[in-house]
C-alpha positions in Angstrom: 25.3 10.5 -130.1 25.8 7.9 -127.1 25.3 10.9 -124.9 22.1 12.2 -126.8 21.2 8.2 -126.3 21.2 8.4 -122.8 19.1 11.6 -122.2 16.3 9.8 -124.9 16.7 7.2 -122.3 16.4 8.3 -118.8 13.4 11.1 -120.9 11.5 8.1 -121.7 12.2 6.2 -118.2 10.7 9.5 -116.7 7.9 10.2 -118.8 6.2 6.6 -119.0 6.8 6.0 -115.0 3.2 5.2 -113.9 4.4 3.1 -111.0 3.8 3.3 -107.2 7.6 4.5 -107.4 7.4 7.3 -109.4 7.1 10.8 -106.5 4.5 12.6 -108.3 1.3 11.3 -110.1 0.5 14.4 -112.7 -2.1 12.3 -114.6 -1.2 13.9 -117.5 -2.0 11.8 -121.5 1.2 10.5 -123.1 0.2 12.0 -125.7 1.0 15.7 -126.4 -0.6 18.6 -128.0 2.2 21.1 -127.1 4.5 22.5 -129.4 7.1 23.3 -127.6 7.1 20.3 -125.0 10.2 19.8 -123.7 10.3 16.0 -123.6 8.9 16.2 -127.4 12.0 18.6 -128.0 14.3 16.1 -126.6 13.1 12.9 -129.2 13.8 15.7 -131.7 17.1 14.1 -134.4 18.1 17.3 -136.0 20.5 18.6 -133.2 20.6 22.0 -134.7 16.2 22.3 -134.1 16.7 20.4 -130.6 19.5 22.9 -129.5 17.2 26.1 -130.3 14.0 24.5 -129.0 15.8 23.3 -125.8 17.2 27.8 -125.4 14.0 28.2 -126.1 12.2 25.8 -123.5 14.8 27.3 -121.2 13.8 30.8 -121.2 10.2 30.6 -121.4 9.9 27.7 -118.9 9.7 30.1 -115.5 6.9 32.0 -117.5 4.6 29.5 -118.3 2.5 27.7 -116.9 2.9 23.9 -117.0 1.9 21.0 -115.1 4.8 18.8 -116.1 7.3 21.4 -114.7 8.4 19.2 -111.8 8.6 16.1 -114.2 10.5 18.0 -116.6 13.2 19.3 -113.7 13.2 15.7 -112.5 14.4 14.4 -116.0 17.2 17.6 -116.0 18.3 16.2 -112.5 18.5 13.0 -113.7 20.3 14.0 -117.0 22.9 16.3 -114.5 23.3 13.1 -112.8 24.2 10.6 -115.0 26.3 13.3 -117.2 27.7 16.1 -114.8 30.1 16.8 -117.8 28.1 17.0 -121.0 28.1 21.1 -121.9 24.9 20.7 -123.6 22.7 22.6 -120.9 25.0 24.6 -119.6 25.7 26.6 -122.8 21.8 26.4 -123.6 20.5 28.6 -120.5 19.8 26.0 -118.0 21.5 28.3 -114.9 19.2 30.8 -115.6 15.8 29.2 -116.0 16.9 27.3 -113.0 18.1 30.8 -110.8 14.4 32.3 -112.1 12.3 29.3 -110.6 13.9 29.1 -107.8 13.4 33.1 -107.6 9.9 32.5 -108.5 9.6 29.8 -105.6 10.5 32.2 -102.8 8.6 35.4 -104.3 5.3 33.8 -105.4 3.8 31.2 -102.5 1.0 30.6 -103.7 2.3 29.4 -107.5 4.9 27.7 -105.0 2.1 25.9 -103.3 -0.1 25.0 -106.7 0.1 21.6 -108.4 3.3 20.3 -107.1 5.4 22.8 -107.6 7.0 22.8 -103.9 9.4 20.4 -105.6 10.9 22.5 -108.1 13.0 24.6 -106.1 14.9 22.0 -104.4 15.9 20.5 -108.1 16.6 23.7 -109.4 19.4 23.9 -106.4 20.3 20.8 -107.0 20.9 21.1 -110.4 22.9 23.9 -110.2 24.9 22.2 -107.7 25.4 19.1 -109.9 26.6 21.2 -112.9 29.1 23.3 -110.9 30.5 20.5 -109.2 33.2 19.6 -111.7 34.1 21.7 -113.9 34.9 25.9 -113.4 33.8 26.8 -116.7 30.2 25.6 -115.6 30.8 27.7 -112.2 31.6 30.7 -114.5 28.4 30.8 -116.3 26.2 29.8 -113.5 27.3 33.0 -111.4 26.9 35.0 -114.8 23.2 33.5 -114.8 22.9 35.1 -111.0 22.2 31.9 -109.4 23.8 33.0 -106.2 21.2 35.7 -105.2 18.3 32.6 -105.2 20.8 30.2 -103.6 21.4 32.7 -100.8 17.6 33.2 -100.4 17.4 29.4 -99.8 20.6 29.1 -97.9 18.7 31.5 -95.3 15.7 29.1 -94.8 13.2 30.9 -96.8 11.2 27.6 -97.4 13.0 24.5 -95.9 16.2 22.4 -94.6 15.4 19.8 -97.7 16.0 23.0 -100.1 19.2 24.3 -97.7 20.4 21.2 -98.2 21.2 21.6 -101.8 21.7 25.4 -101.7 24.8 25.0 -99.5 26.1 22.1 -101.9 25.7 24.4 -104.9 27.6 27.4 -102.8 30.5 25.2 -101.6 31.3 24.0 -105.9 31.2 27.6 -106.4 33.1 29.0 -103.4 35.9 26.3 -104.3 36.8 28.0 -107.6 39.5 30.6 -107.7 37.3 32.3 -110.6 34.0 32.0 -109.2 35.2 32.5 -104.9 34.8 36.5 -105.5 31.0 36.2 -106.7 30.1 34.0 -103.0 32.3 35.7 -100.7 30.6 39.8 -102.0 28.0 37.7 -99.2 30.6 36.8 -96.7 30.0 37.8 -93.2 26.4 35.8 -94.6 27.3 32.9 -95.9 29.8 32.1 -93.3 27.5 32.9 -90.4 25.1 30.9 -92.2 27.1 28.2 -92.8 28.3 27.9 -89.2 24.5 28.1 -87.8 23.6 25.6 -90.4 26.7 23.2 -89.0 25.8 23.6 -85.6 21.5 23.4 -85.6 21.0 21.3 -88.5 20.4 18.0 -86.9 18.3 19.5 -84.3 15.9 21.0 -86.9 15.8 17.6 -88.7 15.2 15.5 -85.8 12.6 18.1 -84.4 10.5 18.7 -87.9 10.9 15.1 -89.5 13.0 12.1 -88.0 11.3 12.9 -84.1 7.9 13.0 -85.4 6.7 9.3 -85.4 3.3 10.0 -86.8 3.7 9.5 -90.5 1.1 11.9 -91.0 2.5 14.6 -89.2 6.0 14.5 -91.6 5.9 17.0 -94.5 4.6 14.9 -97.5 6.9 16.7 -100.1 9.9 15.9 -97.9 9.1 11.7 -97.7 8.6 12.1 -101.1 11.6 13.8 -101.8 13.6 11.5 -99.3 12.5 7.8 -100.6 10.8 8.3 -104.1 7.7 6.9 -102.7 9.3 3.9 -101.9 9.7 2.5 -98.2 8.0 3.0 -94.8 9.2 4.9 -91.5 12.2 3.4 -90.8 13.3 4.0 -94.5 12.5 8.1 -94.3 14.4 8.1 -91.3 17.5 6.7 -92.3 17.7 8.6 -95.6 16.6 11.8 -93.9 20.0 10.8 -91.1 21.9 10.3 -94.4 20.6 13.9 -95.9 21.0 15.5 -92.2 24.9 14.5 -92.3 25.2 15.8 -95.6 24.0 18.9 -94.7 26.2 19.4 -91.9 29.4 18.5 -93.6 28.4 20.3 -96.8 28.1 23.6 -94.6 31.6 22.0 -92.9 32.8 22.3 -96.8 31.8 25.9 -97.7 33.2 27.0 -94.5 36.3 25.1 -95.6 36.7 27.3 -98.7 36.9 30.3 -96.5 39.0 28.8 -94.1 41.8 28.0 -96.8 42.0 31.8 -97.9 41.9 32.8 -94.4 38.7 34.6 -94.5 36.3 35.2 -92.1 38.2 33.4 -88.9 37.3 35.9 -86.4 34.2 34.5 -87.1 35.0 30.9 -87.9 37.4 30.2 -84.8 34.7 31.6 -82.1 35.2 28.7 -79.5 31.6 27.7 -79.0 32.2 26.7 -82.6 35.2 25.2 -82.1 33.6 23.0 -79.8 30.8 22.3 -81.3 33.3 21.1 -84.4 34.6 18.3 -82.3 31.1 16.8 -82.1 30.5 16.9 -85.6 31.6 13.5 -87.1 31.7 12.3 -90.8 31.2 8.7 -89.5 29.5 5.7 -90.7 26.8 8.0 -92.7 29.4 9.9 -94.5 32.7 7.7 -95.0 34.6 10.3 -96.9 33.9 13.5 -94.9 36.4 14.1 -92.3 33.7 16.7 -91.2 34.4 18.9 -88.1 37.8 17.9 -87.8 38.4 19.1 -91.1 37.7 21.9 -90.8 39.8 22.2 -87.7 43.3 20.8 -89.6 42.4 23.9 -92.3 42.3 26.4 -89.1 45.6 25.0 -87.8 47.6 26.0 -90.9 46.5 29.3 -90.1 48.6 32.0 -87.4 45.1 33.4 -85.8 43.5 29.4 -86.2 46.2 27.9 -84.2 45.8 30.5 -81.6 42.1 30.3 -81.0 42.2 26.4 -80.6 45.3 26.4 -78.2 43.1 28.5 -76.2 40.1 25.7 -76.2 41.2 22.9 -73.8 38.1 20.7 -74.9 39.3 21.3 -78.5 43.0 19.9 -77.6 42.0 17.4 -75.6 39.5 16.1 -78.3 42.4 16.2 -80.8 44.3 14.1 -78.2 41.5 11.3 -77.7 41.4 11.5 -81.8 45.3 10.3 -81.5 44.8 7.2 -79.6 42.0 5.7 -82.4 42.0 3.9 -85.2 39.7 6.5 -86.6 40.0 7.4 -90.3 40.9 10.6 -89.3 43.5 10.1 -86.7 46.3 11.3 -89.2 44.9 14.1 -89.0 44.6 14.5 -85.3 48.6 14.3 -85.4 48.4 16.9 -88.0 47.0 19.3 -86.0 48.7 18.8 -82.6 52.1 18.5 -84.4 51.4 22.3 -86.4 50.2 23.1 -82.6 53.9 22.1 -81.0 56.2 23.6 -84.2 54.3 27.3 -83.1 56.5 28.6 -80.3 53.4 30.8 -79.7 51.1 28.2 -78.9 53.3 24.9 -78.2 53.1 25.6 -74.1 49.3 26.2 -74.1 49.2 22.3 -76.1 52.4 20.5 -74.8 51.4 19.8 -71.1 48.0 17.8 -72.3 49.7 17.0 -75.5 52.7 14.8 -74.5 51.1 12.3 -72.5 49.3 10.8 -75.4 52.3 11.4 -78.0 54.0 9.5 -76.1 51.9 6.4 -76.6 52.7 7.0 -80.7 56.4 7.9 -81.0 56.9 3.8 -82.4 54.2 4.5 -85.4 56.2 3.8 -88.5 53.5 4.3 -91.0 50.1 5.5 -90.9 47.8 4.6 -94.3 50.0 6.2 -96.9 52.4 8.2 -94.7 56.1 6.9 -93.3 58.2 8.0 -90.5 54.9 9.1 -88.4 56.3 8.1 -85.2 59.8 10.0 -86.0 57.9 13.3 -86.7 55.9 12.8 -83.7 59.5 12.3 -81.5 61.3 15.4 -83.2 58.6 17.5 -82.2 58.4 16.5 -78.8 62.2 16.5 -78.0 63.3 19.7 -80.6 63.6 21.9 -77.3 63.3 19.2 -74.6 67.4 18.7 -74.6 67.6 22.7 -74.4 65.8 23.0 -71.6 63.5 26.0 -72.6 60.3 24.5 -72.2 59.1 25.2 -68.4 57.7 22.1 -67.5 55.7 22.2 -64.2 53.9 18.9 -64.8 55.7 16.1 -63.3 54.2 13.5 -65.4 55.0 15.4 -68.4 58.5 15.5 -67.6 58.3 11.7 -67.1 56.8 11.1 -70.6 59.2 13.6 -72.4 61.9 11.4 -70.3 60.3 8.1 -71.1 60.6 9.2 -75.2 64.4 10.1 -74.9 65.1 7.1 -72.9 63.1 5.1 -75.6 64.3 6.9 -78.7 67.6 8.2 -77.9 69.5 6.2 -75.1 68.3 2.6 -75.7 68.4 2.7 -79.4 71.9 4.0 -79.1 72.5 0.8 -76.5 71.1 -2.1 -78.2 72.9 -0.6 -81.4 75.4 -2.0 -79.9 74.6 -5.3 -78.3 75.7 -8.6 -80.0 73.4 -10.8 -81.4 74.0 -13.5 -79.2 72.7 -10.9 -76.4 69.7 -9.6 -78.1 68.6 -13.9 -78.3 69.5 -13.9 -74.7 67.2 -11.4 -73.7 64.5 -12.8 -76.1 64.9 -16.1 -74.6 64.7 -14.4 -70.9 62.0 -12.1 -72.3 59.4 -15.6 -72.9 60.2 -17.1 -69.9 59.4 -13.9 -67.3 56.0 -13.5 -69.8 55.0 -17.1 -69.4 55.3 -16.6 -65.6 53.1 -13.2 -65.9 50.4 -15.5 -67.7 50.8 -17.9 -65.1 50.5 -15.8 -62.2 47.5 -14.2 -64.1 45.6 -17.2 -64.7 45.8 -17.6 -60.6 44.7 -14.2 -60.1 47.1 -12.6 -59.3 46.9 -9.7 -61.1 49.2 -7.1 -59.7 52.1 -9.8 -59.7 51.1 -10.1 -63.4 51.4 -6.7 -64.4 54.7 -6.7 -62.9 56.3 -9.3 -64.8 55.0 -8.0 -68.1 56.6 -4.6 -67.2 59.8 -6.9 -66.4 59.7 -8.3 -69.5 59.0 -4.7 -71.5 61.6 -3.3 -70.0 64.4 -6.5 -71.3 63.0 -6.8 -74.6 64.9 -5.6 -76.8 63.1 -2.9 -79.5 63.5 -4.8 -82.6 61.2 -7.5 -81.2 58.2 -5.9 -82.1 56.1 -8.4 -82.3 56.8 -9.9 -78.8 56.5 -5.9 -77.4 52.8 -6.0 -79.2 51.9 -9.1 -77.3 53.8 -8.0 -73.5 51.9 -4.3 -74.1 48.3 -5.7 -75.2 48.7 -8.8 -72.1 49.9 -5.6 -69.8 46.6 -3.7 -70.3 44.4 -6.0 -69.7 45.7 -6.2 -66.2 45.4 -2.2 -65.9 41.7 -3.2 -67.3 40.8 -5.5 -64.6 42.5 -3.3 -62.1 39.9 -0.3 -62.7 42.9 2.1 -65.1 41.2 2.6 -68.3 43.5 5.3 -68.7 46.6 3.1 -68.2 45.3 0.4 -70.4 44.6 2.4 -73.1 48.1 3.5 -73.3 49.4 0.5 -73.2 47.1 -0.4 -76.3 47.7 2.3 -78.2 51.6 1.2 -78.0 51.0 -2.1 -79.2 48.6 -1.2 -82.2 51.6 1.0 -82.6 54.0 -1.6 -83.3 51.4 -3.6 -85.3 51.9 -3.9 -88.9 50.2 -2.7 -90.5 49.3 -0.3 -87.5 45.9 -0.8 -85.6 45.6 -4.4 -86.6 46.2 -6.7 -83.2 43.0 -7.6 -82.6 43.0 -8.4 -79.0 44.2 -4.7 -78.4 41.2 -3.4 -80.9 38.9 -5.4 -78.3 40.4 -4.6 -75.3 40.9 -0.6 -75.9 37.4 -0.6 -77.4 36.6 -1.7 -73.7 38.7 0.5 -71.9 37.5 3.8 -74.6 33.3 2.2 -73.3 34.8 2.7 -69.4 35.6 6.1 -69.9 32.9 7.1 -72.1 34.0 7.5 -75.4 31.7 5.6 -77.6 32.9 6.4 -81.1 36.4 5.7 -80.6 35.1 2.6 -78.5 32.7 1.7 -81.7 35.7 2.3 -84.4 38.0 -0.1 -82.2 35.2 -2.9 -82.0 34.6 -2.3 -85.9 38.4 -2.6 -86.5 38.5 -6.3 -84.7 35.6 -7.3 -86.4 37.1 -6.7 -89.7 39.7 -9.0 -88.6 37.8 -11.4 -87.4 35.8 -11.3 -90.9 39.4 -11.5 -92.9 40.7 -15.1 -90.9 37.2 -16.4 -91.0 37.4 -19.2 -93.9 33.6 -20.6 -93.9 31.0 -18.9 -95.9 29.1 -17.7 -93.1 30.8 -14.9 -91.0 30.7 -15.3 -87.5 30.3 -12.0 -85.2 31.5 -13.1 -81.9 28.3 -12.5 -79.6 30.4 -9.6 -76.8 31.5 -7.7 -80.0 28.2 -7.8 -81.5 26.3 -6.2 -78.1 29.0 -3.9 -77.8 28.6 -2.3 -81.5 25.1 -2.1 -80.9 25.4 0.0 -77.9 28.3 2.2 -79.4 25.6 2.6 -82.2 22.9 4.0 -80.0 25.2 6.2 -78.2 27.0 7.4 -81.8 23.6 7.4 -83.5 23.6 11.1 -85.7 20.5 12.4 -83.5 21.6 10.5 -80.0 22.1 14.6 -78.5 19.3 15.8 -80.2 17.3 13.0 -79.1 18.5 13.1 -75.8 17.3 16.6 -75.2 14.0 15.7 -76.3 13.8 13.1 -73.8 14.8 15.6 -71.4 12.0 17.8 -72.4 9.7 14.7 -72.0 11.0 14.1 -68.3 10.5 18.0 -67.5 6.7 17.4 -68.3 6.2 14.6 -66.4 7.6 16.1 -63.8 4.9 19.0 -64.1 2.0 16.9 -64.5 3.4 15.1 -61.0 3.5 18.5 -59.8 -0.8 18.5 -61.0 -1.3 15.8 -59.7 0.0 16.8 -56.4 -0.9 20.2 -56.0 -4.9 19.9 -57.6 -7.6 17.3 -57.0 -7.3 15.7 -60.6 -9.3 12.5 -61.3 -6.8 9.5 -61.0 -8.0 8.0 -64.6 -7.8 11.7 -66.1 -4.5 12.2 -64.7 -2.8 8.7 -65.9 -4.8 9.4 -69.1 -2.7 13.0 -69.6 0.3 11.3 -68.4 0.1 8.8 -71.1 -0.7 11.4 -73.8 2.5 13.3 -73.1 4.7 10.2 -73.6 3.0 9.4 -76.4 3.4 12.5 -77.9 7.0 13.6 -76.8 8.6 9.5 -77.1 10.7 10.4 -80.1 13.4 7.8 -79.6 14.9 5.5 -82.3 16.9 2.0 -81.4 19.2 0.7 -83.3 18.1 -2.7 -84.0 20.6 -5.6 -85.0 19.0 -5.7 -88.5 20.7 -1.9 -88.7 24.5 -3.0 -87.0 24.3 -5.4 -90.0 23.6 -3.4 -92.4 26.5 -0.7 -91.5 28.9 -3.4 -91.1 28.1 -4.7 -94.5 28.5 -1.4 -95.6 31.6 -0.3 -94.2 33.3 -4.2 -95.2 32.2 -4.6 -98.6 32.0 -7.9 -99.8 31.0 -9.7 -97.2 29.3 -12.8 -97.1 26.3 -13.7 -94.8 26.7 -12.1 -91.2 25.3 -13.4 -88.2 25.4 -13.0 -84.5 27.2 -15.6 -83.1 25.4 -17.9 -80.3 26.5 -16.7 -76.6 27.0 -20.5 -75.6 26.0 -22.5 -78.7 27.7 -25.9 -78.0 29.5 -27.8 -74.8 33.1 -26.5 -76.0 31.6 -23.1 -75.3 29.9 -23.6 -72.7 33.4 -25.9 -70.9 34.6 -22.6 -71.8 32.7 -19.9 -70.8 32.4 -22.0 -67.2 36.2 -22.0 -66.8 36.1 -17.6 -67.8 33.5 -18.1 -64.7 36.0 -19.6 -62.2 38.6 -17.4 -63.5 37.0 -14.4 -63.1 35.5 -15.6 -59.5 39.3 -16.2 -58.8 40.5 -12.9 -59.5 37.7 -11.1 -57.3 38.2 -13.1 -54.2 42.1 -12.1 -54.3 41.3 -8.4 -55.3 38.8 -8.3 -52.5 41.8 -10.5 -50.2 44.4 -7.2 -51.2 42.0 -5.0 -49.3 
């Protein structure tokens, strides 16, 4: 009854919407003259007359002509919803009424194009999608309805991305059953090829044919409608149609997935234009629980053929290695991957070389989220054949690091094993008094003599002394950081969030590697280290108001433009732009145009072609609240708000003038 309740409900919501936010406006009377209305049907109390008038809506629904039929497939979507679960319409024919319209949609364009009917085949999908998405039973009788023909059709773009969208959601529930993977994959080679083009060209067809097109006009209507419910202006549209673009992408990321797992179709899967283009695609701040490209990688990896084809791909491995050195999400499974890379004897040569130089920055990870004994893992993998000698090592640096871990893991650790306690309190004693003289000898400038006493004082601290290590390792880097070594410095980072408990917490070494990751370029593990301090900022802070220290707050908007879902997409449009300015200057030079006709095409062109987005501070604040739920009020914290600031940033001033005049002395 309480399930009945609800559908009455959410019936009557739909039915007597005559707001501004309902989508569509049939104008129809409330009152009804039609004996076998479905909403009528649905008031019905005898269950036994509303189950056989509901079949019988159901089958004749495709057939008929109604006005209503968008309103009525808006109130199943809702219904499917709210109550994924509820075998009601499932048992009652709702797969194939829905597999019939959408058939009808793609067969008959101009009933497609009547009324509003454009938006029924993108609920039809979407309901078949919802009802699949749980429970196998409900996967069973949608492929006996022969949903997956109509989904196909829509899968291969027959009318837009908005319908694709739900069409690969509804294959992916149904390729992830064991009982219903046979019925997808009879469409294999297909759906896989699709899937991949889909994964790889999505956002460029949303940017081009909706987010890029900043004439409101211009967007399709049935899409803005589809996107916001009639509710919100530009910005809105575009920041739902980003959300719906992601989805896309990582839904196509999860039928692949299901492929993947059973080993299908990797000939085509692990092509390495693929496998490079799967390192771009990123789950990130739109999608929090989609490990996305990555993903899909780790699934390739348990496989013999996988592992081969990304060994091959040095931007793959190298991307996996960068992943390593985050505090990503998904940086456990980075380590997954390289680690099922190193245990192949076929492929552990082709990886180790680029491989152990940012291992070696991890072997001191205890624990990473739920998983213990990271760093051990990490060291047995490295060292299983190191001792044997049967790994030719031609890199010298490599050689170093592999010696640096056995030094580190094997020979010390055996040493201080066996030192006294009265030793190990020397050394900590002798450890604090060589650091304060690094700090001093910093604080003059001297920032070569610097990073020499902290290395002094890393190499006499005894390994227990975690703590201190994190501090001597974060205070080392940022000499390597003023010195012009990103490289260095993010190494020396990645050790101390290492020994942080729990890892990736020391805030200075979250703001200083975010730094060092913006030097060389990579902005999302850049933004995902800035976001990281923040959140500890936000957990000491005591006051009501949140304070977002003002360098951390221009640095995530930057990292936000440059990580922004579209930023490629847009970028090549801007190129695009360039290239026809660069013709009409060619015009201008080569004919005997009118100044005022030539500035006025010139203007035209940007006009037309000026697709780009900012990411205003209104946005950052937004995704921050998202991503740190209950926050209270953010804001941007003055650069140099009172005198203590000010005393303060003028002393930074001398410092930093300090520091120049001896770097530019030691030339």
């Amino acid at each position: 009854m309480d399930s009945l309740k609800k559908k009455e409900k959410i019936i009557h919501t739909i039915t007597n919407t005559r707001s501004n936010e309902s989508i569509i406006d049939f104008g129809t009377e409330q009152s009804c003259i039609n004996p076998s209305c479905f909403f009528c049907t649905m008031k019905e109390p005898n269950s036994m007359i509303r189950r056989s008038g509901l079949a019988s809506c159901f089958k004749e629904m495709p057939f008929r002509y109604n006005q209503a039929l968008v309103l009525i497939l808006s109130g199943l979507w809702n219904i499917a919803m709210t109550q994924p679960d509820d075998p009601e319409f499932p048992s009652l024919g709702v797969f194939n009424c829905m597999a019939s319209l959408i058939q009808k949609s793609i067969v008959n364009r101009s009933w497609l194009l009547k009324d509003e009917n454009i938006y029924i085949p993108y609920y039809a999908a979407h309901i078949i999608g919802t009802y699949t998405m749980n429970r196998v039973e409900f996967a069973e009788r949608a492929v006996q309805s022969g949903v997956i023909p109509p989904l196909m059709d829509l899968l291969r773009g027959k009318i837009s991305w908005v319908e694709q969208r739900v069409a690969v959601r509804a294959l992916g529930h149904l390729a992830s059953y064991e009982k219903t993977f046979d019925a997808v994959a009879v469409y294999e080679e297909d759906v896989v090829k699709l899937a991949m083009q889909l994964a790889s060209t999505c956002l460029e067809v949303v940017y081009t044919n909706f987010v890029g097109v900043r004439d409101v006009k211009k967007r399709m209507k049935y899409h803005t409608d589809l996107l916001t419910r009639g509710v919100g202006g530009l910005d809105m549209e575009s920041r739902k149609a980003e959300e719906w673009a992601s989805q896309l992408q990582c839904w196509s990321l999860y039928l692949l997935n299901c492929f993947a797992c059973k080993e299908r179709s990797l000939n085509l899967i692990c092509r390495q234009d693929f496998l490079i283009d799967l390192c771009e695609m990123w789950g990130g701040l739109v999608n929090h629980t989609s490990p996305a490209g990555v993903g899909l990688i780790r699934i390739l990896c348990y496989s013999k053929f996988g592992r081969e084809s990304i060994a091959e791909s040095k931007e793959v491995v190298k991307s996996l290695c960068n992943l390593l050195r985050s505090s990503d999400d998904w940086q456990y499974i980075g380590i997954d991957c390289i680690l099922l890379l190193l245990k192949d004897q076929d492929t552990r040569l082709k990886v180790i070389e680029v491989a152990a130089l940012f291992l070696v920055d991890l072997v001191e990870l205890r624990s990473l989220g739920n998983r213990s004994n990271v760093g051990q893992a990490i060291t047995r993998a490295l060292l299983f054949y190191y001792r044997q000698s049967k790994l030719n090592l031609k890199n010298i640096e490599v050689q170093k690091a592999m010696q640096e871990i056995w030094d580190l893991k094997v020979e010390r650790r055996k040493r201080e094993k066996m030192m006294p306690e009265e030793k190990v309190e020397e050394r900590r004693v002798l450890v604090g008094l060589i650091k304060k003289q690094g700090n001093h000898t910093f604080w003059l400038g001297n920032i070569e003599e610097a990073l020499v006493k902290y290395t002094e004082a890393l190499d006499l601290c005894p390994l227990r002394l975690r703590k201190a290590r994190v501090v001597l390792h974060s205070d080392r880097a940022q000499c390597h950081l003023l010195l012009g070594d990103p490289d260095a410095a993010i190494s020396d980072l990645t050790r101390a969030l290492c020994l942080s408990t729990p890892a990736n917490s020391h805030g200075k070494s979250l703001w200083r590697r975010s730094q060092a990751f913006d030097i060389k370029g990579l902005a999302k593990y850049s933004l995902m280290d800035c976001i990281m301090f923040l959140n500890g900022c936000i957990k000491t802070e005591t006051t009501k108001g949140v304070k977002i220290p003002y360098h951390a707050a221009r640095m995530i908007s930057k990292q936000m433009e440059s990580t922004w879902l579209f930023a490629n997409v847009r970028s090549k449009a801007l190129s695009n732009r360039l290239s026809k300015v660069k013709e009409l200057d060619g015009d201008y030079e080569s004919c005997n145009y009118d100044r005022e006709k030539y500035d006025e095409k010139m203007r035209t062109t940007i006009e037309k072609e000026d697709n780009f987005i900012s990411i205003s501070s209104l946005q950052v604040t937004i995704t921050l609240a998202r991503n740190f739920s209950g926050l209270s009020t953010i804001r941007e914290e003055p650069f140099m708000g009172n005198k203590k600031g000010r005393r303060k940033m003028e002393r930074a001033t001398r410092r930093k003038k300090a520091v120049v005049a001896r770097s530019m002395q030691g030339r």
